[in-house]
C-alpha angles and dihedrals in degrees: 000000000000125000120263104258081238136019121275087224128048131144090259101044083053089049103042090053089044088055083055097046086052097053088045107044104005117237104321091065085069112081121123097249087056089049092050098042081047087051097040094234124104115267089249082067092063094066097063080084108017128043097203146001088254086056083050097051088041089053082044085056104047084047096060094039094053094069086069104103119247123254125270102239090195084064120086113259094260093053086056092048096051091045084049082049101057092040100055089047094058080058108056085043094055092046103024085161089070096058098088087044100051083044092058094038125028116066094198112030094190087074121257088264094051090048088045088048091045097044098051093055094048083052098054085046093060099255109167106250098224090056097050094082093053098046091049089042092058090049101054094049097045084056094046083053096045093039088047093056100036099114094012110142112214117223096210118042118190131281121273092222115055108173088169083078101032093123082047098049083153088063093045095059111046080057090054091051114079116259124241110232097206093046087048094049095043098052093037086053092045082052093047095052092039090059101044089052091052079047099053096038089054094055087044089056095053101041085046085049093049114114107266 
């Protein structure tokens, strides 16, 4: 009998049945004897490539996110963060079952070649080095939040009557429309990087104006 042209088996071939199995049945579909029932081998035959199922959720997880685009480097440095943004969200829309899981196990859910692209172009534009982390950090974790509840249904909407703003009956009725989830993230994320950049500026003025 000839030999398949390529392996049955492979890390990305694992991976890429374990991503379907989590969309499909969240985490819990993805235990090695389901992959390997999926894949028609015996789960020993899983850890010739992974040492564990947390190497195989790790190796789920790299697969979806590397369908985020890479950054433009010819873009600042702010452009590149808002188009990461919107990727990654994609991302945690298309497979909502990974977020818990990116949350445990990834210490940076950009990706470490997005972090290293973004942080190189922080680092040309003066940002100071010991704030990069933290920019980049906040953001991650406003987009988690934003990607997560995306399409989240809330069990209890708010009252129809609100006398605490009765003096404010404007207020009152923008929270009883329904918010739109693309318009929220676009202008929280606007805020977030305004306010990084005043940030930053701010810092760059005192260390400029620092005694040589």
């Amino acid at each position: 009998m000839p030999r398949p042209a390529e392996p049955i088996l492979t890390r990305e071939r694992i991976a890429t049945v374990g991503l379907r199995l989590v969309d499909a049945n969240g985490l819990d579909g993805l235990s090695t004897r389901l992959v390997a029932a999926e894949m028609g081998v015996s789960s020993a035959a899983l850890y010739y490539h992974f040492t564990s199922k947390d190497d195989i959720l790790n190796a789920v997880i790299d697969k979806a996110m590397r369908s985020m685009h890479a950054p433009d480097p010819t873009l600042h440095w702010t452009d590149q963060i808002k188009a990461m943004s919107f990727s990654y969200r994609d991302v945690l829309i298309a497979h909502p079952n990974l977020a818990p899981a990116m949350v445990r196990l990834t210490a940076r859910r950009f990706g470490s070649r997005v972090i290293v692209s973004l942080a190189r172009a922080m680092a040309i534009d003066g940002v100071p080095p010991r704030l990069i982390p933290t920019v980049l950090s906040s953001i991650e974790l406003y987009v988690l939040g934003a990607g997560v509840t995306a399409q989240a249904h809330y069990e209890k909407p708010l009252s129809a009557t609100m006398s605490e703003l009765d003096d404010f009956p404007e207020v009152a009725d923008a929270l009883l429309n329904a918010q739109n989830s693309e318009e929220s993230f676009v202008e929280g994320l606007q805020a977030l990087m305004t306010g990084w950049r005043a940030r930053i500026a701010s810092l760059q003025s005192e260390r400029s104006a620092e005694p040589g």
